[in-house]
C-alpha positions as CSV (number, residue, x, y, z in Angstrom):
1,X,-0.4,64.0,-53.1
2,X,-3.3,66.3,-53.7
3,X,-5.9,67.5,-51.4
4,X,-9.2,68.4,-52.3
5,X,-11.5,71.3,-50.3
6,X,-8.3,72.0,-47.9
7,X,-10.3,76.3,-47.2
8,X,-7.9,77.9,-45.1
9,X,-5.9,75.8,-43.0
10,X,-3.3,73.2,-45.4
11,X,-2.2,71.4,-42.6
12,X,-3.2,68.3,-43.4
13,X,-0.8,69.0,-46.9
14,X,1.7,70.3,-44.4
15,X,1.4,67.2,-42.3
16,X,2.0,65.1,-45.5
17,X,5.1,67.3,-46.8
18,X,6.7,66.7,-43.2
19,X,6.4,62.9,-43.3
20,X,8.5,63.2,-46.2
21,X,5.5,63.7,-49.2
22,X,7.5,65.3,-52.2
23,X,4.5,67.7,-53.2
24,X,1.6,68.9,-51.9
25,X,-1.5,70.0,-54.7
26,X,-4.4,71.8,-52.8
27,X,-7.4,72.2,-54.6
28,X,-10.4,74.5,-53.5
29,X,-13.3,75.5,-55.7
30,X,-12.7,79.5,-54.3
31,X,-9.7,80.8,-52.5
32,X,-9.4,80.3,-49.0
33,X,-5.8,80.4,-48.2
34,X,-4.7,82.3,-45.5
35,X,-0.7,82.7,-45.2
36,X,-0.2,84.0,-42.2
37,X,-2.9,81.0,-40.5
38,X,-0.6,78.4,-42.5
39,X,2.5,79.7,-41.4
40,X,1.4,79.4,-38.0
41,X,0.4,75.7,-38.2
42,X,3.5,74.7,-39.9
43,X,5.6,75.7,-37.3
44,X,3.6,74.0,-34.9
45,X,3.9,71.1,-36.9
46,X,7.5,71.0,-36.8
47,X,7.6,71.1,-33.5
48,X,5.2,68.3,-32.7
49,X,7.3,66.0,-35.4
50,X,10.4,66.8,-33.8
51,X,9.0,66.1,-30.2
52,X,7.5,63.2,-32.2
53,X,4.5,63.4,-30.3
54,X,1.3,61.1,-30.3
55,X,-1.6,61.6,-32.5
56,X,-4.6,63.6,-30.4
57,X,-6.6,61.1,-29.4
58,X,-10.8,61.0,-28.5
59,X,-9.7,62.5,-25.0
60,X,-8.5,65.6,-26.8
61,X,-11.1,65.5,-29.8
62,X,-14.0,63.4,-28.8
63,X,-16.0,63.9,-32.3
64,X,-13.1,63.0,-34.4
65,X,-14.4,59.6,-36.5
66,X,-13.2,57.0,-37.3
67,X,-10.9,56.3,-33.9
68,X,-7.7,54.9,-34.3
69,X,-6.5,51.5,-32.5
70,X,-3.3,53.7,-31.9
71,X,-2.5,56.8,-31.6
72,X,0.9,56.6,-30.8
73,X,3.8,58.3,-33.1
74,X,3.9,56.3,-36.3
75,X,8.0,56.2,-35.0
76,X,8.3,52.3,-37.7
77,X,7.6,54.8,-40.7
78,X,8.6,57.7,-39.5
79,X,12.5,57.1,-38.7
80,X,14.8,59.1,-37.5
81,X,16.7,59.2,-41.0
82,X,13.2,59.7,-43.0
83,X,12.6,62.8,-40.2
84,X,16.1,63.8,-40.5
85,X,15.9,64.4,-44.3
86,X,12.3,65.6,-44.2
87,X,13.0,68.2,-41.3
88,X,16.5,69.5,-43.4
89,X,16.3,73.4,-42.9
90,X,17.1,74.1,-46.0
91,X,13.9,72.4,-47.3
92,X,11.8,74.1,-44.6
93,X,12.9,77.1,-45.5
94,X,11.6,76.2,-49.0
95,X,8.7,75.0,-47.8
96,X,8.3,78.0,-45.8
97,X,8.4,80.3,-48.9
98,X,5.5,78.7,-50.7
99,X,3.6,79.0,-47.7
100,X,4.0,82.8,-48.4
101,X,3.7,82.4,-51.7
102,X,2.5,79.2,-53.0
103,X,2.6,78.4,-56.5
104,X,-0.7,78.6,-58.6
105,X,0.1,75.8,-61.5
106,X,0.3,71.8,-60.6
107,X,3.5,72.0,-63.1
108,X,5.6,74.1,-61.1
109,X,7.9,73.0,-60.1
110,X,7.2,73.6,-55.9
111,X,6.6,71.2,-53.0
112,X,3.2,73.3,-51.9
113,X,0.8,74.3,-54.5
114,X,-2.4,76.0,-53.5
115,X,-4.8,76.3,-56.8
116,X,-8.4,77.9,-56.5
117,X,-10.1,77.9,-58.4
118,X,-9.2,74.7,-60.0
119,X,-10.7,73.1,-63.1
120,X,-10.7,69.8,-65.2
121,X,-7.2,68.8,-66.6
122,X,-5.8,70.9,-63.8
123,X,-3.4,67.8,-62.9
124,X,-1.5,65.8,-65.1
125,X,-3.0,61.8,-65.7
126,X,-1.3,59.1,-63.5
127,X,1.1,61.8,-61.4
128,X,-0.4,61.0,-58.1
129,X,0.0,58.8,-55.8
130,X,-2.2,59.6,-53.1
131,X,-5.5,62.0,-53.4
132,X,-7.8,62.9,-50.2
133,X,-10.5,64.8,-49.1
134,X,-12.0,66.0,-45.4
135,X,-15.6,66.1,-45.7
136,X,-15.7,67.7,-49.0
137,X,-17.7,65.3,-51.1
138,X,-21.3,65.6,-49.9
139,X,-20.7,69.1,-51.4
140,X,-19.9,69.0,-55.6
141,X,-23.0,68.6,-58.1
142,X,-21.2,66.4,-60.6
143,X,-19.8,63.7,-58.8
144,X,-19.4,61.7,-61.6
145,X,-17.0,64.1,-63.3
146,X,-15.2,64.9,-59.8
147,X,-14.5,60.9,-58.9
148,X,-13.0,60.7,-63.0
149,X,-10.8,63.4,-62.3
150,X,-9.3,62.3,-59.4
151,X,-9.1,58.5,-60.6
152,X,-7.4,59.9,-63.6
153,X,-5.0,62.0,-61.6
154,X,-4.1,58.5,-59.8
155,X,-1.3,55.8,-60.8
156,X,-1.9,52.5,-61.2
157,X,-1.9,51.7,-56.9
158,X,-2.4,54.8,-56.2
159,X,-4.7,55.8,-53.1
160,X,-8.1,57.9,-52.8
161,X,-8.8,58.8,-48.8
162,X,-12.3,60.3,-48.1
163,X,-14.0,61.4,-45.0
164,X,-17.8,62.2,-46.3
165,X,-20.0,63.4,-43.9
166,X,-24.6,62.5,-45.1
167,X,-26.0,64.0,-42.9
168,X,-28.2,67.3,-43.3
169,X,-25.9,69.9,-41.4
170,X,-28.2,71.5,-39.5
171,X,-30.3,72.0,-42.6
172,X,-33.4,70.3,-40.9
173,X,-34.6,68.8,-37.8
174,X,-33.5,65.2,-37.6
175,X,-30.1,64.5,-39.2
176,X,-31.3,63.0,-42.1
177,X,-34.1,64.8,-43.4
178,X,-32.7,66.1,-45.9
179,X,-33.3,62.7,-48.0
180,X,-37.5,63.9,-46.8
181,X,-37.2,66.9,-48.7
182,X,-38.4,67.6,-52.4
183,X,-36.0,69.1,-55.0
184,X,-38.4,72.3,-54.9
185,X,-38.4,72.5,-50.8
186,X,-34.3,71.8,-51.1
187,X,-33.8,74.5,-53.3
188,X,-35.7,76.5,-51.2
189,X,-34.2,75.9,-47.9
190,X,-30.8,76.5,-49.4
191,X,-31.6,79.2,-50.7
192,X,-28.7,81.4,-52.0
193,X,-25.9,79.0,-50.3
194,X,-22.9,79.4,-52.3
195,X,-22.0,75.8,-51.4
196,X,-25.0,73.3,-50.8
197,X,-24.8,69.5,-50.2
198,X,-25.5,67.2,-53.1
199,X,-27.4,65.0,-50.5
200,X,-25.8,61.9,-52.2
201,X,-26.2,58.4,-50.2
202,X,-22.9,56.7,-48.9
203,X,-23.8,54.0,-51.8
204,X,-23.7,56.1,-54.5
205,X,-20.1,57.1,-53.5
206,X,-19.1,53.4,-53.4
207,X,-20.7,52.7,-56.8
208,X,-18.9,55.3,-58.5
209,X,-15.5,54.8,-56.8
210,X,-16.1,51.1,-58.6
211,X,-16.9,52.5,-61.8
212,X,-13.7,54.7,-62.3
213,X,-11.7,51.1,-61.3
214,X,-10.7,51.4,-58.6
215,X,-10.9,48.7,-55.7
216,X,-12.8,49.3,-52.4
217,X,-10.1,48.9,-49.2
218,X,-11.5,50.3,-46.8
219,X,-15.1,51.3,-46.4
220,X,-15.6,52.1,-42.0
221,X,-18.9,53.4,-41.6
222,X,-20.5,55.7,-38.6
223,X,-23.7,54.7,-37.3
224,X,-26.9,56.7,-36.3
225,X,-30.9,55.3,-36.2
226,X,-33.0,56.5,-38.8
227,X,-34.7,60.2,-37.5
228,X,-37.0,59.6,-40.6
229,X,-39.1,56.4,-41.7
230,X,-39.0,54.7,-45.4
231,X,-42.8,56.4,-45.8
232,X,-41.0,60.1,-45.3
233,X,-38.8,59.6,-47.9
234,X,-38.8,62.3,-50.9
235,X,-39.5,59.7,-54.3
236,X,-35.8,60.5,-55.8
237,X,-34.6,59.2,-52.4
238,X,-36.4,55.7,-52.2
239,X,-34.0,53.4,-53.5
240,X,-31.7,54.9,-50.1
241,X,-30.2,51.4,-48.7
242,X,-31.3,50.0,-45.0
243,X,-27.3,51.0,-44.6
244,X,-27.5,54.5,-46.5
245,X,-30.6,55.3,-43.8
246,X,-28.5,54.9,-40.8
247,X,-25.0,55.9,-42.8
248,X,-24.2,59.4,-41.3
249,X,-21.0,59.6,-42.2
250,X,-17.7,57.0,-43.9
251,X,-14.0,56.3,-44.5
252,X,-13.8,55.3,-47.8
253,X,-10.2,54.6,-48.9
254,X,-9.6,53.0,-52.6
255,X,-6.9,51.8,-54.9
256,X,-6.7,52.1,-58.2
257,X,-6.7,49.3,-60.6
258,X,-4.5,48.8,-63.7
């Protein structure tokens, strides 16, 4: 698998290489890693897969979207032989020394690497099987180029998972008024940001996931009204969808095509 945007914590890579994933690729535009941080959540980890204890549920983290409709241990994919083989102590211990010391190149040969910065052709073509992201995408300029990458990276059925998040961050007032704002204001509210949202609509993402060929499975949006009217949009923004409007953040999960 490969992760895109993972910053400091690779637990969600961590999480994967403990259900039984083979490698982990994290991806970050500048390095974020912290060792000792990771260290700490993978032992935790361990110990919640061996107690094979429930997914945190809306009780525990109410702002979590999209819910689940259980969050009970996955224990029918998740066997006992599957966490048997993936919980070996010889392959934590591995595991354990990348944390340390991860390697920097998607050809070593390493279940965890961490590479920041990462650029195009950083991954071979067609040697993934699943690539994800955790409210990364409402963040890179090119989108074009980043949604080729990772569709290239992908084998015929392989899976993209995305959680994007459209709304303005705290940026302006109402949650979307970001899509109010002139290119000229924009730049000048962000200012010197090193990393600034793209302000991209939840239908641009679907209509380039479609372009690269790959096949929409699951698209579950979050709802919120409008904070601005059609009249207060900036002129690049008008052709914003009724659903982009009230879009304020999605699930978007694809396949590729062959």
């Amino acid at each position: 698998m490969a992760e895109l945007g993972p910053g400091d914590s690779l637990g969600i890579g961590l999480a994967a290489i403990l259900s039984g994933t083979e490698r982990c690729l994290a991806l970050d535009a500048v390095p974020y890693a912290n060792s000792s941080l990771n260290l700490q959540i993978f032992e935790e980890l361990i110990a919640l897969f061996r107690d094979r204890a429930p997914i945190p549920d809306d009780a525990e983290f109410p702002l979590v979207q999209p819910a689940l409709s259980l969050y009970a241990f996955p224990a029918d994919v998740l066997t006992s032989a599957r966490l048997e083989a993936a919980l070996n102590p010889k392959r934590l211990e591995r595991i354990r020394t990348c944390i340390t010391s991860p390697a920097t190149t998607a050809r070593a040969d390493a279940p965890l690497c961490y590479i920041a910065p990462w650029e195009p052709g950083t991954i071979r073509d067609a040697s993934v099987d699943l690539v994800l992201s955790q409210t990364v995408l409402e963040y890179p300029g090119d989108l074009a180029g980043i949604y080729a990458e990772m569709c290239r990276w992908l084998k015929t059925g392989g899976v993209m998972s995305h959680e994007i998040d459209f709304k303005s961050l705290g940026m302006t007032t109402e949650w979307n008024g970001h899509w109010s704002c002139s290119d000229v204001v924009w730049r000048l509210a962000a200012g010197r940001r090193r990393h600034r949202i793209n302000r991209e609509p939840h239908s641009t993402h679907i209509a380039l996931i479609e372009k690269m060929g790959c096949r929409i499975v699951r698209d579950e949006r979050t709802i919120r009204p409008s904070a601005i009217t059609r009249a207060q949009l900036a002129p690049r923004f008008r052709h914003l969808t009724d659903e982009d409007l009230v879009t304020s953040s999605a699930l978007i999960q694809a396949v590729k095509q062959g």
